[in-house]
N, C-alpha and C positions, 0 to 999 in steps of 0.2 A: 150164272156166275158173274161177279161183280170183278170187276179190274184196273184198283185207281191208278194213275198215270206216275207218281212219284212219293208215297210216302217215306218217312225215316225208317231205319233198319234199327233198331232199338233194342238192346238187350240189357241182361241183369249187368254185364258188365257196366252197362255205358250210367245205370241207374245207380250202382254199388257206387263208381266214381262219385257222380252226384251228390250223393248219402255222404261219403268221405268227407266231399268240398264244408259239404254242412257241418257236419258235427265237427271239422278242423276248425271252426269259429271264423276261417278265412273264405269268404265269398267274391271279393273283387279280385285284384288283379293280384296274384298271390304264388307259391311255389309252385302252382300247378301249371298256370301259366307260363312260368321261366323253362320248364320240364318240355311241354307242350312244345315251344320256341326252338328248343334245342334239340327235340327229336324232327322236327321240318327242316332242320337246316340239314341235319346227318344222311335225312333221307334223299332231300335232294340235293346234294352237294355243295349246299351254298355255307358262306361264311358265319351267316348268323342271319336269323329269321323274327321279323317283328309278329304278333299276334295283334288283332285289330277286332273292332266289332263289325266288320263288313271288307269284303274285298275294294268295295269301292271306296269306301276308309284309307286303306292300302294306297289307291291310285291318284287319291287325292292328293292326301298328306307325301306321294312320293314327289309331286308335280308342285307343291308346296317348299318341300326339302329343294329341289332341283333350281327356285326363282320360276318357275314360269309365272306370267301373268299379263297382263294389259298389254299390247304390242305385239306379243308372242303368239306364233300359231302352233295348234297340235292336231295331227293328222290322226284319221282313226277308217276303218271301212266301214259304209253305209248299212251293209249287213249285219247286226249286231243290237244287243241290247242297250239299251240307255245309258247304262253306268258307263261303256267305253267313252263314252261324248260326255253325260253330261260334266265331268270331272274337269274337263277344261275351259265347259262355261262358267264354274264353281272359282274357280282361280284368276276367273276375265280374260281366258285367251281367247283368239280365235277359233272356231274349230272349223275344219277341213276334214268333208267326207269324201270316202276314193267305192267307184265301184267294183264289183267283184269279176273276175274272169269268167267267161262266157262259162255256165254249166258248172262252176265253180262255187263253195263256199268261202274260198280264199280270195280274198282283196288281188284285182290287177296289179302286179307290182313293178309295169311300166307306166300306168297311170300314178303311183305310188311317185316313181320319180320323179316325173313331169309334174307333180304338185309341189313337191316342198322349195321352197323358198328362202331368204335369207332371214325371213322372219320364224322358220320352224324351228322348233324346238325340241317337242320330242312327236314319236311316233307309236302307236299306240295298236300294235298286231292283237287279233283276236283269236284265239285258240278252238274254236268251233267245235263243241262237242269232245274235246281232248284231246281231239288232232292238231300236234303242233303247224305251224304257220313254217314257210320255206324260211328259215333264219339265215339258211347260207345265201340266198338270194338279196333278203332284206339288209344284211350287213356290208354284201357287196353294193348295192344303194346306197347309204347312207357314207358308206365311205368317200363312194366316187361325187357325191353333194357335198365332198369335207369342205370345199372352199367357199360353198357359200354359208357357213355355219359361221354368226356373231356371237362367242360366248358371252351374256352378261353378267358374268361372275365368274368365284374361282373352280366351283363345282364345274360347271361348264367347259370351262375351260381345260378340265383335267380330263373331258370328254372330246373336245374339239370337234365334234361331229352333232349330228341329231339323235337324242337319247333314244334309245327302245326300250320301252314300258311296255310289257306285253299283260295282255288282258289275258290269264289263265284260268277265269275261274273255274272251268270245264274240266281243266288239264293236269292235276293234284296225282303226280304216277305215271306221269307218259314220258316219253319219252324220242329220240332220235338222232340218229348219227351215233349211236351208245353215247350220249347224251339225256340227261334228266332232266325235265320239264323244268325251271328253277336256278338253272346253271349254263343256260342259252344265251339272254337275253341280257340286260344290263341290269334291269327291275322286271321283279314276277312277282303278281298280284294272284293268291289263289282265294277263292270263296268254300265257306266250309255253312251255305244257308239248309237250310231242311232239306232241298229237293237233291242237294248234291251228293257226291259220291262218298266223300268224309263229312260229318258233318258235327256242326257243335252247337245246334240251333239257328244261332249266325253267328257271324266271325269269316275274320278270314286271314293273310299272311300274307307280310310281304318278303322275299327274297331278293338278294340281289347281285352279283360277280363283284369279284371287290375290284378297287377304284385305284388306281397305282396314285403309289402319297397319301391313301387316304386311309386313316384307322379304320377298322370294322368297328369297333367298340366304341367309337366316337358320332358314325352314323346312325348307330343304334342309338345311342341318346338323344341324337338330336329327333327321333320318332319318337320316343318317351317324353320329352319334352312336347313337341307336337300334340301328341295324342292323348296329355296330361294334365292340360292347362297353362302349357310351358312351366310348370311347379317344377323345380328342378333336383328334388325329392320324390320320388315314390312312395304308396304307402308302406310296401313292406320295408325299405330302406329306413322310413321314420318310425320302424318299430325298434331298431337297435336301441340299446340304453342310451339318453343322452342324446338323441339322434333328429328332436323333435324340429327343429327350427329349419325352414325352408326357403325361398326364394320364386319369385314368378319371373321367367326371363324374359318372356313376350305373351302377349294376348291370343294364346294357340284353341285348342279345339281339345274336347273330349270323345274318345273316341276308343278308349281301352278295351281287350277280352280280360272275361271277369274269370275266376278258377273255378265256377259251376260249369260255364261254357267249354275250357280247357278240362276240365274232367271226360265233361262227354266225349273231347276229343281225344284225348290218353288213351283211353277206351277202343274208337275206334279205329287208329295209329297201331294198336296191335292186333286188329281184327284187318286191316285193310288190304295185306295179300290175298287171302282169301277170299276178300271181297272183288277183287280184281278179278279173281279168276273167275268169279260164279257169273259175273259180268257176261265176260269170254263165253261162257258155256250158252249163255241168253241168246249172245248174237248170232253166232254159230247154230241157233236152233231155228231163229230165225230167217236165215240166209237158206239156209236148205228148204225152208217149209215154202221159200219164195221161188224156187227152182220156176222158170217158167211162163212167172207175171214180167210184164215187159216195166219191171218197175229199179230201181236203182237205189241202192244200200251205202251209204258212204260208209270209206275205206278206212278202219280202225289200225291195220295192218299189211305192211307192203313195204316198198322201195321206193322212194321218189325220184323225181328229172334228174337228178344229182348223182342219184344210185345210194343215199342212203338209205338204210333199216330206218320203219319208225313205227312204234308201238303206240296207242294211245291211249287214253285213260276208259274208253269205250262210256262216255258219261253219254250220250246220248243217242239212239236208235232214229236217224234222220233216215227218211224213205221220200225217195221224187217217185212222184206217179208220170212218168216217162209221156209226154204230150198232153197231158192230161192241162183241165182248166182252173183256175179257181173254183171255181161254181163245183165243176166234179171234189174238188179236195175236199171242200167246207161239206157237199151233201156226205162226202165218204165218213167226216168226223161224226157228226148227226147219227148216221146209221148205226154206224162202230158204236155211240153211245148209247144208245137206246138197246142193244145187245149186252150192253154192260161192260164195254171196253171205252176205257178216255184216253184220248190222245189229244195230240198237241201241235201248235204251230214254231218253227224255231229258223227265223225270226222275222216276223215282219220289219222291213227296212226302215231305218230311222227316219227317210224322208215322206213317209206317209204318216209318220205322228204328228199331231198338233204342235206340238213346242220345236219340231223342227223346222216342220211349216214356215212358226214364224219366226222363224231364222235365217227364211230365203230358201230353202231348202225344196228341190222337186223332185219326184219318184222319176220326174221322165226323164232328167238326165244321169238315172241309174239305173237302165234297161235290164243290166247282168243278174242284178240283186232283187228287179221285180220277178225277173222269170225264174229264179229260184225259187222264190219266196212263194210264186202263184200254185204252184202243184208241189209243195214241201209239205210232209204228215209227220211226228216224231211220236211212234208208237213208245206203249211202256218199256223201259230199261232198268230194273234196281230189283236190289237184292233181296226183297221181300217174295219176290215173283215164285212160285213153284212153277214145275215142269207144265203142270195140268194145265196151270193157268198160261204159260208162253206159248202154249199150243194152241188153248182158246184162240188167245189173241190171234194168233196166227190165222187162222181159219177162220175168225168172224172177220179179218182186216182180207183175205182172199175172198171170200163168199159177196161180202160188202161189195167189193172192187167188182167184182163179176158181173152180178145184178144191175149195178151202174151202168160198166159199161154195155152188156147187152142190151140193156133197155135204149140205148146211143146216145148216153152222156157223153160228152165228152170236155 
């Protein structure tokens, strides 16, 4: 049996939409898209939601909208993929990585404190898998750094604190505190790429809490502008009669979802409860078939320090092999592959890539986030999987572990 790690979940629907896009003559940024926009916002309770052709699009262009730039620092945690950081090298700020709590996927968020500065700007939480980030922790931070916060602008200003940008691309359906992933944080970036849980090919959204003084409708264009060419026309705006003649307001970026992409996602916008739950049903088969191995399943579902409820989007199946070494992990994926199951690492820390490197950056003073990172496995998750096949996995990812360890891997 063969078992790839993350394909799309694809049906007649998501291809019927597609077919529509086409034969409507409209391919770019079009009513599908406006559709697409306003069912993200209803779902997570935000004001109004931009579509982007990547979530990192999203984080950019939101650190863009915000003035960060040259001078300005932006906090993000060491654990995490590229896009959290590289956005703020994109825009010439500093960037400041924080490492993770002992045994934790979650950023220290006393080391959190003790980093920001008068120079921060915003902060930039990661959503791990779809489990939200402590927000009531992180707001009680940023509050209590209000005084050292220089707004350079009027945006800023109307924040008086350090922004939170939260990186969600995981987290499209989660939620906490009866709280929607989206309607947390100040700006929420979600990614809608192939491996994800909605997906639109690529693409992704931004959300955001509205801004006291500030229009929602007014923010929103200043992303359409952004992600336009700063043209300050739309195509479909310049299809009204008479409508043709436009304006470039500033030398901005392209960066629009097209109504092929927003079709697929239409599509899968009405399939996505169900897709939550079959999710649920994965993990749960999972969790029981590990009854026993001294191995450790992050927490999709629970209470947190706080006592809040928090649900999460279940976007990823992370597994620590409890003592276990690098050397054991990497032989465990080997094995696991050659049985016909691929699995994944999630995430090697920023400070062992080359471009962090030369950034000054060292794995060794982010002890938290190697020791996660060295025995972290993330078996398959997504809704293509049948029963037969979660089982496989299950028992070639036990059998594998077994073999290992009696042979005295460790």
């Amino acid at each position: 049996m063969k078992v790839p790690f993350s394909p799309p979940d694809i049906t007649d629907e998501e291809i019927n939409e597609v077919i529509d896009a086409l034969k409507s003559g409209w391919i770019t940024t079009g009513p599908k898209t406006k559709e697409f926009e306003r069912q993200i916002a209803a779902f997570v309770h935000a004001p109004k939601a931009v579509c982007l052709n990547s979530a990192t699009a999203c984080m950019e262009l939101a650190l863009h909208f915000l003035g960060v730039g040259p001078g300005d620092e932006v906090i993000t945690s060491a654990y995490t993929y590229t896009a959290s950081a590289s956005v703020a090298c994109h825009v010439g700020a500093k960037l400041v990585l924080v490492d993770t709590e002992p045994d934790s996927y979650e950023m220290d968020y006393d080391k959190l404190s003790s980093a920001i500065t008068e120079k921060t700007k915003v902060f930039i939480p990661v959503d791990i898998a779809g489990v939200l980030c402590d927000y009531t922790r992180i707001f009680q931070i940023v509050e209590e750094k209000r005084a050292l916060f220089h707004p350079a602008n009027e945006i800023q200003e109307k924040f008086g604190r350090v922004i939170v940008m939260a990186d969600s691309a995981h987290a499209f359906g989660a939620s906490r505190n009866g709280k929607m992933c989206g309607e947390v944080a100040d700006f929420t970036s979600f990614s809608f790429h192939a491996v994800k849980n909605l997906t639109t090919a690529e693409g992704g959204a931004l959300v955001w809490k509205a801004i006291p003084g500030t229009d929602d409708e007014w923010i929103y264009h200043q992303f359409m502008l952004l992600s336009l060419h700063g043209q300050s026309k739309d195509a479909l705006a310049k299809t009204k009669l008479g409508a043709w003649e436009y304006d470039i307001v500033m030398p901005a970026y392209k960066c629009n979802m097209t109504d092929i992409m927003a079709g697929i996602g239409l599509a899968q916008m009405k399939r996505y409860p169900e897709l939550l739950e079959r999710r649920k049903e994965i993990l749960y088969r999972y969790k029981k078939s590990f009854d026993g191995l001294p191995v450790e399943l992050i927490s999709h579902d629970g209470v947190d320090a706080n006592g809040n409820e928090f649900h999460s989007s279940r976007h990823l199946c992370l597994v620590r092999l409890t003592g276990k070494s690098l050397e054991f992990r990497n032989q465990l994926i080997i094995d696991m592959a050659e049985a016909g199951v691929a699995a994944n690492v999630h995430y090697k820390p920023l400070p062992m890539h080359t471009a962090y490197k030369k950034l000054g950056f060292d794995i060794a003073d982010y002890p938290n986030a190697y020791r996660q990172f060295e025995n972290e496995i993330t078996l398959p998750l997504h809704t293509c999987l049948t029963d037969e096949q979660v089982d496989y996995v299950a028992e070639i990812f036990k059998r594998c572990y077994l073999v290992l360890d009696a042979a005295g891997n460790r």
